[in-house]
DRENTOR-279497 format. One line per 3 residues: number of its first residue (from 1); for each residue x, y, z of N, C-alpha, C. Coordinates in steps of 0.1 Angstrom, whole numbers. Each point is the difference from the previous one (the first is absolute). Layout:
NUM = X,Y,Z,X,Y,Z,X,Y,Z | ... .
% end
This chain:
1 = 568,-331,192,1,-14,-5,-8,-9,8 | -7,-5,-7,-14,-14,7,12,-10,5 | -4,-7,10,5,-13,5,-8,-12,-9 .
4 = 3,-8,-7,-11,-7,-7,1,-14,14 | -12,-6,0,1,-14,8,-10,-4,-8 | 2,-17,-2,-6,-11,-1,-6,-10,7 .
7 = -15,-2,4,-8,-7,6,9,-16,-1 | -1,-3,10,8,-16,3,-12,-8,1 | -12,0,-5,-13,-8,4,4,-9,-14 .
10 = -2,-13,1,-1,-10,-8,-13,4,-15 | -10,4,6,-13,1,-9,-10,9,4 | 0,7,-9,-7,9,-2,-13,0,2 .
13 = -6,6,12,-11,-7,5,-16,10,-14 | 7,11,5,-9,9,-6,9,10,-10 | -1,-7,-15,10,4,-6,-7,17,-7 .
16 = 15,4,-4,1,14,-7,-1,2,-8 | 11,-11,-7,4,4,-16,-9,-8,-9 | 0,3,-13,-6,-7,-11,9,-6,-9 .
19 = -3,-9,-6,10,-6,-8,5,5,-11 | 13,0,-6,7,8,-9,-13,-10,-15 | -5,-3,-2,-10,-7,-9,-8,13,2 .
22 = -8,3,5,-9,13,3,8,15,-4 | 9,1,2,10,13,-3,1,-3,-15 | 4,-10,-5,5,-1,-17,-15,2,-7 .
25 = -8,-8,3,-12,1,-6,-6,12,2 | -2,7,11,-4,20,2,7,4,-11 | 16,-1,0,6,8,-10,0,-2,-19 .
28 = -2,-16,4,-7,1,-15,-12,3,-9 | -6,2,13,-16,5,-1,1,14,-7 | 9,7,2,5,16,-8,-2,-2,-13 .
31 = 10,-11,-9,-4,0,-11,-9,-3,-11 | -1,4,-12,-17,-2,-4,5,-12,-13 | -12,-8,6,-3,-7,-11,7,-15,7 .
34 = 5,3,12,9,-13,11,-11,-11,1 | 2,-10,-2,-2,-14,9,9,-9,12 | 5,7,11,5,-5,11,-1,-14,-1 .
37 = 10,-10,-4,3,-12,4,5,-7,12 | -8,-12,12,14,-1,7,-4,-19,-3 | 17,-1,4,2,-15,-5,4,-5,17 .
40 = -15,-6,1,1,-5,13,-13,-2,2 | -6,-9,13,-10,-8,0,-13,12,1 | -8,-5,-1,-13,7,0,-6,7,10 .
43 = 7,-7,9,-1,7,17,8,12,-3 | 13,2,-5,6,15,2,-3,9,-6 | -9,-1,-13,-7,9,-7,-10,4,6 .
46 = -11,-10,3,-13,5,8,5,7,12 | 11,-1,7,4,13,18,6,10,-9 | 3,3,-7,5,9,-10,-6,7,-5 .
49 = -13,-3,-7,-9,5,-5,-14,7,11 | -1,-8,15,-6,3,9,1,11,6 | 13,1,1,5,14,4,-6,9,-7 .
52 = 11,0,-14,-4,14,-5,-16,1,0 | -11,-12,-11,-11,8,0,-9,10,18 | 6,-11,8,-4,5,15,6,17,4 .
55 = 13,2,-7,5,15,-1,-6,11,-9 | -2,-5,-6,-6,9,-16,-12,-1,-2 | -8,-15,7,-15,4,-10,-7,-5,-8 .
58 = 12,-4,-11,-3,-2,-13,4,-11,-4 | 0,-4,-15,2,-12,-6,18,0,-3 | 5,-10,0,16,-1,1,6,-11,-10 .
61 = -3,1,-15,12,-7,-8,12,-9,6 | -4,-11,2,12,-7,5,-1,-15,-7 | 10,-6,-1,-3,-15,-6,13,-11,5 .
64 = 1,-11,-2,8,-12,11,-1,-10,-12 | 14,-7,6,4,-12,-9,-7,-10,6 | 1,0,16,-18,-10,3,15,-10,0 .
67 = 5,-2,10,15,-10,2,-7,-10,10 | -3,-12,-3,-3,-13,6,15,-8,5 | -10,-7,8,17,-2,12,9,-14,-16 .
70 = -11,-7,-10,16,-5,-8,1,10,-5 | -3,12,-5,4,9,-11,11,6,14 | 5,1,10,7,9,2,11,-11,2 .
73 = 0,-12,2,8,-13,1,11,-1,-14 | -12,-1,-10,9,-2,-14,5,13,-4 | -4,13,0,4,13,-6,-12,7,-8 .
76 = 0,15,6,-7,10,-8,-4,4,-12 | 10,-5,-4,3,8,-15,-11,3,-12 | -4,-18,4,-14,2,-14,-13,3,6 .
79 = 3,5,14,-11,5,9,0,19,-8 | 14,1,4,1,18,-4,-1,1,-14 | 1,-12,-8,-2,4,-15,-8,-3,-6 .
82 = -12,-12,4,-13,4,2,-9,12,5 | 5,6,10,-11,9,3,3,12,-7 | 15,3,-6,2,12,-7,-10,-1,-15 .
85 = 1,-11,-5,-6,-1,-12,-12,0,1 | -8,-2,14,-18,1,1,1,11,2 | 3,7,7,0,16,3,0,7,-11 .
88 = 8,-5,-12,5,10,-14,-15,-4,-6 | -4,-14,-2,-10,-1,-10,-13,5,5 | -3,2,17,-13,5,4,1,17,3 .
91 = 8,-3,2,2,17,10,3,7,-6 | 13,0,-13,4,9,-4,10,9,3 | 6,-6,11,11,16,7,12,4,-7 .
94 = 1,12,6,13,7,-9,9,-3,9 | -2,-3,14,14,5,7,-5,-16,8 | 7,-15,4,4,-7,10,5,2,13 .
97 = -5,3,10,12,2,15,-3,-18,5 | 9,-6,-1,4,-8,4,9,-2,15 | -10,-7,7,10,-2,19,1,-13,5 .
100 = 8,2,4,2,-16,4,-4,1,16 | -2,-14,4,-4,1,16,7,-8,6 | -6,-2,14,11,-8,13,-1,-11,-5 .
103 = -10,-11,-8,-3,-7,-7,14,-8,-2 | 1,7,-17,9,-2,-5,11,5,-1 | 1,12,10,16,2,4,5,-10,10 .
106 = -12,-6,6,10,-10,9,1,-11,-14 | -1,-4,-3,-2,-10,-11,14,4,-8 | 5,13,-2,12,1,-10,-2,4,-12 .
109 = -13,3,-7,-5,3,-8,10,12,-10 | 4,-7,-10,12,12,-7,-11,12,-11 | -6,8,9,-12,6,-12,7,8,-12 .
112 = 15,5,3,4,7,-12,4,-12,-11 | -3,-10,2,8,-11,-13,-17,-4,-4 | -8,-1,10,-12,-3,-4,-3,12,-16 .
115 = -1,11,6,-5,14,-9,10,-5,-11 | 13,0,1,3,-1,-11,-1,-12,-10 | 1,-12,4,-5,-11,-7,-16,4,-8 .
118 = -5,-1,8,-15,10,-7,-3,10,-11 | 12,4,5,-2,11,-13,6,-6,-14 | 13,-8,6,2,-8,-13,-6,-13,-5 .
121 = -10,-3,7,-9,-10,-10,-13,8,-8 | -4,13,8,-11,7,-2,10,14,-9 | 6,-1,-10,1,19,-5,-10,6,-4 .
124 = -11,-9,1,-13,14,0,-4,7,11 | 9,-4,14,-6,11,7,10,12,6 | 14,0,-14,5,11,2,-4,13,5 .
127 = -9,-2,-8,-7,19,4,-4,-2,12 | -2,-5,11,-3,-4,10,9,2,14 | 1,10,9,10,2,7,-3,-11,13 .
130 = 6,-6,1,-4,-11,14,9,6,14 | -4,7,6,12,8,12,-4,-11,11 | 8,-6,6,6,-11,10,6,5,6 .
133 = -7,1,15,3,2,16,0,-11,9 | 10,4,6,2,-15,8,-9,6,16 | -8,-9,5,-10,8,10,-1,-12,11 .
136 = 7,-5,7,-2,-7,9,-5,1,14 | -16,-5,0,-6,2,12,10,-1,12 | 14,-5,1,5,-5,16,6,5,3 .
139 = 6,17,-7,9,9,2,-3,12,-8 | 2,10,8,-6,11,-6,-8,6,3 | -5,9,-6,-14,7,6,-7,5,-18 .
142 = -11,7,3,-8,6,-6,8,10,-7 | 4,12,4,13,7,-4,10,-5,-8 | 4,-11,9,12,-6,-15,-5,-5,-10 .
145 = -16,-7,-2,-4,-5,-13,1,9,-7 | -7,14,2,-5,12,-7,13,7,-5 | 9,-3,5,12,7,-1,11,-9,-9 .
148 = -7,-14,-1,13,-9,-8,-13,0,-15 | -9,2,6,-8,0,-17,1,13,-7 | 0,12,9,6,10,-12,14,2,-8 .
151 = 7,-5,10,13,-5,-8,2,-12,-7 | -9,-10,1,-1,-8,-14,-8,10,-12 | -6,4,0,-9,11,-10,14,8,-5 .
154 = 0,8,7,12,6,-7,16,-6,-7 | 2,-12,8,13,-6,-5,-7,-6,-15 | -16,-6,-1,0,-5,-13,-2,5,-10 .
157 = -12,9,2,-7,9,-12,5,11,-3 | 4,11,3,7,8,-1,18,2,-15 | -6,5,-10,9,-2,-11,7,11,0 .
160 = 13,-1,-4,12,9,1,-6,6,-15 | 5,17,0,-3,10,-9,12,5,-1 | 2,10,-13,11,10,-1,-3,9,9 .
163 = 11,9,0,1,16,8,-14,9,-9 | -3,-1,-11,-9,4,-8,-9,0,3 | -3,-15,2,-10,-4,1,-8,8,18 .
166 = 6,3,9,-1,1,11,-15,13,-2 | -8,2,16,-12,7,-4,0,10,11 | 6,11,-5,1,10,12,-7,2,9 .
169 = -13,-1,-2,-13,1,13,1,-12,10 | 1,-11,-6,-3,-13,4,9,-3,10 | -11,-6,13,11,-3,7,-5,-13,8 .
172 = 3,-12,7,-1,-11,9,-5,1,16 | -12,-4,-1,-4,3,14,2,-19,9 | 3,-4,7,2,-7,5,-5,-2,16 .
175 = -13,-3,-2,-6,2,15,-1,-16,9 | 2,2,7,1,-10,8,-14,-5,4 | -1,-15,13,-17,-5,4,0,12,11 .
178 = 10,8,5,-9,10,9,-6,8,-6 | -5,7,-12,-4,9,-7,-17,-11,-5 | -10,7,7,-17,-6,-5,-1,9,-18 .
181 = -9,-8,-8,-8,5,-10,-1,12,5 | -3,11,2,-2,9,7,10,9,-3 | 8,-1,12,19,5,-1,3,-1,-21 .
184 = 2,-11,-4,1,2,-10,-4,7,-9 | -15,6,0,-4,8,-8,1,15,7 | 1,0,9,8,14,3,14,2,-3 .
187 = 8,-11,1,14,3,-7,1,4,-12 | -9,-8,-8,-3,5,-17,-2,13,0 | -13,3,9,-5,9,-4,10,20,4 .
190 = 8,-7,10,7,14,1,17,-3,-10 | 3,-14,-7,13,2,-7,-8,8,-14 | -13,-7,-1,0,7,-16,-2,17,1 .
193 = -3,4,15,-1,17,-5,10,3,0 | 14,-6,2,14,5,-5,0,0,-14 | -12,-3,-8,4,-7,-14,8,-6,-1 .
196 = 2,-11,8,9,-16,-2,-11,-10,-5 | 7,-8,-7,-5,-15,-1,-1,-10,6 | -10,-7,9,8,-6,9,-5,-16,-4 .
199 = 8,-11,1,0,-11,-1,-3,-8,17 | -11,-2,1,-1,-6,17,6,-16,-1 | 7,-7,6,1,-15,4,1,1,12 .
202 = -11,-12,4,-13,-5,0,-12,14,-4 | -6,4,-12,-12,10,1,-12,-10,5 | -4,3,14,-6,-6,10,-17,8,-5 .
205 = 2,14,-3,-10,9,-1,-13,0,-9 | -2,-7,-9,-6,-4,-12,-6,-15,-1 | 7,-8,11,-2,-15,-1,-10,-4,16 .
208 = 7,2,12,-3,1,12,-10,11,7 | -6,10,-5,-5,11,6,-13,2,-2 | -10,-12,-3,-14,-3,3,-2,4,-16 .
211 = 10,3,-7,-14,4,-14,-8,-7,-7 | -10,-2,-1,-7,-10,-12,5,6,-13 | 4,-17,-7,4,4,-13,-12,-2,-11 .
214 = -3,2,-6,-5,2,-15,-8,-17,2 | 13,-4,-6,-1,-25,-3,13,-3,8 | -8,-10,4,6,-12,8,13,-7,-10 .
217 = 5,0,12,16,-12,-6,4,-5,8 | 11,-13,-2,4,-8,11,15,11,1 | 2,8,-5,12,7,-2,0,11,4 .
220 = 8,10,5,-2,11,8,-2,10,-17 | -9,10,7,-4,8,-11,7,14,1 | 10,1,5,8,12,2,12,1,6 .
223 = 9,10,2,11,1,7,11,4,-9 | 12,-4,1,11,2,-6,0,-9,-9 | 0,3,-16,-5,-11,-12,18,-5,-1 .
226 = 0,-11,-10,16,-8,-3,5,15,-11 | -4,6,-4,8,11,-11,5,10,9 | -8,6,12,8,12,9,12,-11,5 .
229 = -6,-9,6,13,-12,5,12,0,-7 | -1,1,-12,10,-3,-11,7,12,1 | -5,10,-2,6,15,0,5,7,12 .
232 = -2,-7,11,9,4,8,16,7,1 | 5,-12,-10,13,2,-5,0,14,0 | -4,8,-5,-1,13,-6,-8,15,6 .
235 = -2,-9,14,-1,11,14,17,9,2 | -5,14,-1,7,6,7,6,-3,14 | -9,-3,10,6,0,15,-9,-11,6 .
238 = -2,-7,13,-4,-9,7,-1,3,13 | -15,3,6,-5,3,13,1,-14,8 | 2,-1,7,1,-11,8,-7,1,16 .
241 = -14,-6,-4,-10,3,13,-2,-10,11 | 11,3,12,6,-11,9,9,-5,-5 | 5,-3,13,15,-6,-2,-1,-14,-6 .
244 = -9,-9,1,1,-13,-5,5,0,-17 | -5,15,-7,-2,5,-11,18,-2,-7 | 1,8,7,15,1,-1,9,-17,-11 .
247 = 1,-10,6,6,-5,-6,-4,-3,-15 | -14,2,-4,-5,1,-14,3,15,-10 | 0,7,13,9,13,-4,14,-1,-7 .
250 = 6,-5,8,12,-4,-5,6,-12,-10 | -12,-6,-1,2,-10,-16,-4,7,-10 | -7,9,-2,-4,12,-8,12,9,-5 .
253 = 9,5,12,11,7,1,10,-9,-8 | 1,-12,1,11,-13,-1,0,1,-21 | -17,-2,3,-3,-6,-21,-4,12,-11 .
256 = 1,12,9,-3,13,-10,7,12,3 | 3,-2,11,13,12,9,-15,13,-1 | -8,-5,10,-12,8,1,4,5,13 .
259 = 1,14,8,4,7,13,-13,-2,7 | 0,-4,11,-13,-3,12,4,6,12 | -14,4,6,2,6,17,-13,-11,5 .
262 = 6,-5,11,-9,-3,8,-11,8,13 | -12,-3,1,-9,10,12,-2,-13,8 | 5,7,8,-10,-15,12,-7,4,7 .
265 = -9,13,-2,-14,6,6,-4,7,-13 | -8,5,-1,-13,9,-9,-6,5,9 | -1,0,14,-10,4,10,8,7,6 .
268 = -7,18,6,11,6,12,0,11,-12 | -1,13,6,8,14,-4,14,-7,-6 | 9,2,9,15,-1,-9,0,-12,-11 .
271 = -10,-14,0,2,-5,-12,-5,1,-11 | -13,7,0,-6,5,-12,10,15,-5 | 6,7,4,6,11,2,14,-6,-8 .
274 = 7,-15,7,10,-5,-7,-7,-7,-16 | -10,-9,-1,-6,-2,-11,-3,12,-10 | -5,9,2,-5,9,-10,11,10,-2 .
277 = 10,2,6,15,6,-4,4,-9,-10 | 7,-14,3,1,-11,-12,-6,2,-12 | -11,0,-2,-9,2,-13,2,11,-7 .
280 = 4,14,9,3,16,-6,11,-3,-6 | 11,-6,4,12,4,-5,0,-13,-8 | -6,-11,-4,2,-5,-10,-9,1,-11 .
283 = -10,7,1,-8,7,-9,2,15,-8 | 7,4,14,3,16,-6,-13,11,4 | -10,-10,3,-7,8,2,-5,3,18 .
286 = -2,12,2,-5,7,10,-14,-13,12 | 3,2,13,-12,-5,4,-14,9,-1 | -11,-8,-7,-14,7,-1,-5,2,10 .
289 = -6,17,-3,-10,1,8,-8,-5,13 | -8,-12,-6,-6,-4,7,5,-7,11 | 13,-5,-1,5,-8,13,10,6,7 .
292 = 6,15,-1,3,13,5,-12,-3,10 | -13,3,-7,-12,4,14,-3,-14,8 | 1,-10,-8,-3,-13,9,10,3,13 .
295 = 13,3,-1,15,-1,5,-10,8,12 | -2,13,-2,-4,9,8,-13,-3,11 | -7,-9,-8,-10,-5,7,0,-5,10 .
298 = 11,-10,-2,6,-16,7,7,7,12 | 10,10,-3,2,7,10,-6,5,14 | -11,6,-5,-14,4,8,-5,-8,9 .
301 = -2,-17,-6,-1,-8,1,7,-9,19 | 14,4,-8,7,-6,7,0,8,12 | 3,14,0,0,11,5,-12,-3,15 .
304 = -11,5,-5,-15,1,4,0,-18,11 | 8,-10,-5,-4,-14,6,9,-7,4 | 13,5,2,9,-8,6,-1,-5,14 .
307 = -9,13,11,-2,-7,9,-7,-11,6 | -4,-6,-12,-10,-16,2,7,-10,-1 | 14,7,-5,16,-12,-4,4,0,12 .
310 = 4,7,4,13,5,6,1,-9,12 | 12,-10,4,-1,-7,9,-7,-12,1 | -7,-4,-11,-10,-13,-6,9,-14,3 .
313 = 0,-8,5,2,-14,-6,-5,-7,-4 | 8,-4,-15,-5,-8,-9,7,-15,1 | -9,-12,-1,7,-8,-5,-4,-6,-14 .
316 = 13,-4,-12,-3,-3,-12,1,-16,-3 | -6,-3,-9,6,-15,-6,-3,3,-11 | 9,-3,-8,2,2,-16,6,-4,-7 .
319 = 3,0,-16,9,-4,-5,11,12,-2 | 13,-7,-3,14,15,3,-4,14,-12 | -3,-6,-14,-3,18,-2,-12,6,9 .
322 = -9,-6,2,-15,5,4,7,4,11 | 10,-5,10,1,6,13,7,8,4 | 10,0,-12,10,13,-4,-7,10,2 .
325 = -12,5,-11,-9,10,-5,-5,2,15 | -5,-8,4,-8,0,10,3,6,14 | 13,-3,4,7,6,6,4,12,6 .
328 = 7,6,-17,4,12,-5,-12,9,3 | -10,-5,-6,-10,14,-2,-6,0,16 | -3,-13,6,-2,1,16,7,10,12 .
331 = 15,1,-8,10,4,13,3,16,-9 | -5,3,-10,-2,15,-3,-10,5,5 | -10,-5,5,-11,6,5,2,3,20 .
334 = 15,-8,2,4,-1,18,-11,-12,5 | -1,-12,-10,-6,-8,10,10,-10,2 | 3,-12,11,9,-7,4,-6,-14,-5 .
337 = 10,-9,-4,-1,-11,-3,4,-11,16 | -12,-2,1,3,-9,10,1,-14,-3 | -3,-9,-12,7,-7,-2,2,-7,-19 .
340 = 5,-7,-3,-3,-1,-14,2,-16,-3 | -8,-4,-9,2,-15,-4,4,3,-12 | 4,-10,-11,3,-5,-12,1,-13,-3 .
343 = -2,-2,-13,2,-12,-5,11,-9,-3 | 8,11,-6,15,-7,-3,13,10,0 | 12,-4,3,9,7,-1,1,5,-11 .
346 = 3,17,2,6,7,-13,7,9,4 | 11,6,-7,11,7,2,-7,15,5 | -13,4,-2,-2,13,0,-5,1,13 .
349 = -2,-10,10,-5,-1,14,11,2,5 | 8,1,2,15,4,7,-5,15,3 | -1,8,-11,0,12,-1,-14,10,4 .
352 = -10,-10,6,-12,2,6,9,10,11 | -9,15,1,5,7,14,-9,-4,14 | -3,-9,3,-3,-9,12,4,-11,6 .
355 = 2,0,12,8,-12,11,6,-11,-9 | -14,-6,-1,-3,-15,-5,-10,-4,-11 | 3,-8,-8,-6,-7,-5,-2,-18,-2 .
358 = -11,-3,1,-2,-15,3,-6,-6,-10 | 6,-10,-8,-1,-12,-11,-12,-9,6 | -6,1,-2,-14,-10,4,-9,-2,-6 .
361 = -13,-4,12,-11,-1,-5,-14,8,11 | -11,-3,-2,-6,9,3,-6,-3,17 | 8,-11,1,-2,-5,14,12,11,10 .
364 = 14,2,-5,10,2,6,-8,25,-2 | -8,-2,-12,-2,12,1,-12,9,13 | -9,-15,-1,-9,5,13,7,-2,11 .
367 = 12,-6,8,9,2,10,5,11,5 | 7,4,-15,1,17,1,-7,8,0 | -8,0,-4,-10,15,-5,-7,1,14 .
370 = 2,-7,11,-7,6,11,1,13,6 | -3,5,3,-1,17,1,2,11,-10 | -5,-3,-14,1,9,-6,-13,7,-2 .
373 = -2,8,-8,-11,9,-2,-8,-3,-10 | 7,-8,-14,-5,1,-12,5,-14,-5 | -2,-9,-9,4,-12,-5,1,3,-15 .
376 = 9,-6,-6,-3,2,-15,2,-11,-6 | -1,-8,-5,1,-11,-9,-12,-6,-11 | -1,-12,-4,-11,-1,-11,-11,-10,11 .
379 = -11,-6,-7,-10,-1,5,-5,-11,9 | 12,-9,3,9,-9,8,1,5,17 | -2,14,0,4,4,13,-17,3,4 .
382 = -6,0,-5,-15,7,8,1,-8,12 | 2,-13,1,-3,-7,13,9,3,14 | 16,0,-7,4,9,8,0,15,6 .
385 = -7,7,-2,-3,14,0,-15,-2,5 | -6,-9,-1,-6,-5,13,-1,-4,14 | 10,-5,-4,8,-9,12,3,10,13 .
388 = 13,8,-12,1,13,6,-5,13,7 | -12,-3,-11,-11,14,2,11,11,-5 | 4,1,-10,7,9,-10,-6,1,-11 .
391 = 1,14,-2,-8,-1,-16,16,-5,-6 | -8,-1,-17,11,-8,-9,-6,9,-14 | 11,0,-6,4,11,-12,0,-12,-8 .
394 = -3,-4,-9,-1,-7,-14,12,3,-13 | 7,-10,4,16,1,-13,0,-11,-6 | 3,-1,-8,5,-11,-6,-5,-9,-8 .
397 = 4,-19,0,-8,-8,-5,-5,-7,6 | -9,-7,3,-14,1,-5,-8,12,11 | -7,8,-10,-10,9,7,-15,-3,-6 .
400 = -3,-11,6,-17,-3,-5,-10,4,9 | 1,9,10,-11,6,8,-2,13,-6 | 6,5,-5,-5,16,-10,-1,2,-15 .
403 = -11,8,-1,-1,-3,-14,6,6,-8 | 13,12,3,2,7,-9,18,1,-3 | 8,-12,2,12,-2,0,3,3,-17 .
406 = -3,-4,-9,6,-3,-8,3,17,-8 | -9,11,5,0,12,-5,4,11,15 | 7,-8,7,4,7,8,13,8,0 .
409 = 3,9,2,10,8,-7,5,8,16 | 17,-5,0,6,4,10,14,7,-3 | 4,6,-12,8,4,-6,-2,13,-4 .
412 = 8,13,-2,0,11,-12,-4,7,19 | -2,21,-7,-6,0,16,-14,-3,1 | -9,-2,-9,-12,-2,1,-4,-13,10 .
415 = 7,-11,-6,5,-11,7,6,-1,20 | 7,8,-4,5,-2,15,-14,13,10 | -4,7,-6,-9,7,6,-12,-15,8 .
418 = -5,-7,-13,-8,-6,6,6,-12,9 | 12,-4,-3,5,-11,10,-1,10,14 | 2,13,4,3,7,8,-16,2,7 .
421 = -5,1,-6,-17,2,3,-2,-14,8 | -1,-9,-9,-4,-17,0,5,-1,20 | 13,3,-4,6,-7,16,-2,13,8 .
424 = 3,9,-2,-7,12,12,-16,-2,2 | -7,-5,0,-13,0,0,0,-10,8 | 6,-11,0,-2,-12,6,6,7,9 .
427 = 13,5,8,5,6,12,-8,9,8 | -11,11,-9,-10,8,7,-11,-10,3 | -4,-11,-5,-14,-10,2,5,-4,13 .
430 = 15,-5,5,3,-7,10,-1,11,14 | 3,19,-5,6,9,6,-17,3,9 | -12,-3,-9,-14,2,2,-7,-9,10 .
433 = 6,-12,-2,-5,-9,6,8,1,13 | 12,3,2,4,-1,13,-1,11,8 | -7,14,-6,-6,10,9,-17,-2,3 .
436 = -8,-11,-10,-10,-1,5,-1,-14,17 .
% end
């Protein structure tokens, strides 16, 4: 059991976390055909948007009610019902994600009476799902946006079916912001050799992962469309990837009496081992071939290179699924966690098997991480890992010093082979240099 502590510093000199605005909008980004709204000043769209394209690369669908200091004085309303109606006549979207910000949540802003007033002056934009997250830059983290916007997704869209109606293959993948484009299309790609169906929320893999599409749109050109959304109802079972997952798991469970398991790794022998057992027995079908010999490979793997682990200290800063995963697969290889940051309290940090865990920021994480061997965090830390003369392992968000994040794949064993390579290599670079 972790000891959890909390940084007593007033202000965060060299901050960690990202704003739960950034988490809702990543996870809206899954669905196709989305126009990400946020109703708040133009400044919290543009750091919102800065991020992600600085993480990914690429161009990022986003749009703002553009809130001037009388518009946030008198009220939003014909701010959010303006921009919904320019977005329908230019853009065209099928799906609305709607967030509110620190803006107008200090302000009191009632956005569920807004949406619905709107829709009753507007009934032409029934067909129109508007999903409203409440995302307040002043509390929270990145993780809770991503995690309060897939359970708005699922609490709205999502239609109840008969027993009949239900689709034996089909099942609910529910992946969390620790899972890259990457991880996602390896989750696909090993549920469907069970012959399952899988429904991804957020499908990150199609939208985020460098592809050029065909034609341009202000609207995301892929992912999870509003008809799989709908049909959810009518999943067999619900994967739940990270714990953050979990309580959208359980509104699923609540509006369809759909059975869910949560993973809070994909990375590591015993969790791919616990994942692809899951899949056999609710498929019926046998594990394939091919990941029998992956299994055996990884082994080899592990076998042949654990003494590059063994005894390591690591220090991490991350968000709680990423450092869960992170962890886990670290302390099966026998490396020591020398120290750990996080963003925000979550119940699954108790259950971390190391000393301590520390609620911070990236100031209180370079205090600790002195004497470790290896750094891991996102791309925030290079200067400390300087500082230190530590190499530093690349996790998280924002990673804009490497080019190949968005198809980086750290899940399945194929996955954890190369996470295992990635950071053993950096431990033999350090092992070379200190015998030359």
């Amino acid at each position: 059991m972790a000891i959890i502590s909390v940084t007593s510093t007033s202000v965060a000199v060299n901050p960690l976390k990202q704003s739960q605005t950034v988490g809702a909008v990543l996870a809206f980004l899954g669905l196709k055909g989305i126009m990400p709204l946020l109703h708040g000043s133009q400044g919290c769209t543009a750091l919102t948007k800065a991020v992600l394209v600085q993480h990914f690369r690429q161009a990022i669908p986003l749009s703002s009610t553009a809130m001037t200091e009388v518009a946030t004085i008198l009220g939003g309303e014909e701010r959010v019902e303006q921009a919904i109606l320019t977005l329908v006549q230019r853009s065209k979207p099928e799906i609305i994600g709607l967030c509110s910000t620190g803006l107008v949540e200090t302000r009191g802003d009632d956005m569920g009476r807004f949406v619905k007033e709107i829709r009753h002056r507007h009934p032409e934009l029934d067909y129109l799902p508007i999903v409203l997250v409440s995302t307040p830059d002043f509390k929270g983290t990145l993780q809770d946006g991503f995690a309060g916007a897939v359970e708005s997704i699922v609490r709205e869209i999502p239609q109840k079916s008969s027993k009949q109606d239900a689709y034996p293959t089909q099942i609910t993948i529910l992946a969390s912001s620790a899972f890259t484009p990457g991880d996602v299309q390896e989750i696909k790609e090993i549920v469907t050799s069970f012959g399952l169906v899988p429904i991804v929320v957020p499908d990150l893999s199609g939208v985020l992962d460098g592809s050029i599409e065909d034609s341009s749109s202000a609207i995301t050109a892929n992912g999870t469309n509003a008809a799989q959304l709908r049909s959810i109802g009518s999943s067999v079972f619900t994967l739940a990837l990270g714990d953050s997952m979990r309580g959208a798991a359980q509104i699923l469970e609540q509006r369809f009496n759909i059975p869910y398991e949560v993973f809070g790794e994909l990375t590591g022998l015993a969790a791919v081992d616990k994942f692809l057992q899951a899949l056999a027995d609710i498929s019926g079908v046998s594990v394939p071939e091919k990941y029998r010999r992956q299994r055996r490979q990884l082994q080899y793997v592990m076998l042949e290179n654990h003494f590059y682990f063994g005894c390591k200290r690591v220090s991490l800063a991350l968000e709680p699924d990423l450092l869960w995963s992170t962890v886990s697969f670290l302390r099966s290889l026998g490396v020591e966690i020398h120290s750990a940051v996080t963003t925000t309290r979550f119940p699954l940090l108790e259950k971390l098997p190391i000393p301590s865990v520390t609620i911070g920021d990236l100031e209180d994480f370079e205090q600790l991480a002195v004497g470790s061997d290896l750094l891991i965090t996102n791309s925030h830390g290079v200067a400390i890992a300087q500082r230190l003369k530590i190499p530093l392992y690349r996790q998280g968000i924002p990673i804009f010093d490497r080019l190949d994040h968005g198809q980086f794949t750290k899940v399945g064993y194929r996955g954890t082979m190369q996470l295992l390579f990635d950071i053993g290599n950096l431990f033999l670079e350090q092992e070379i240099k200190v015998k030359h």
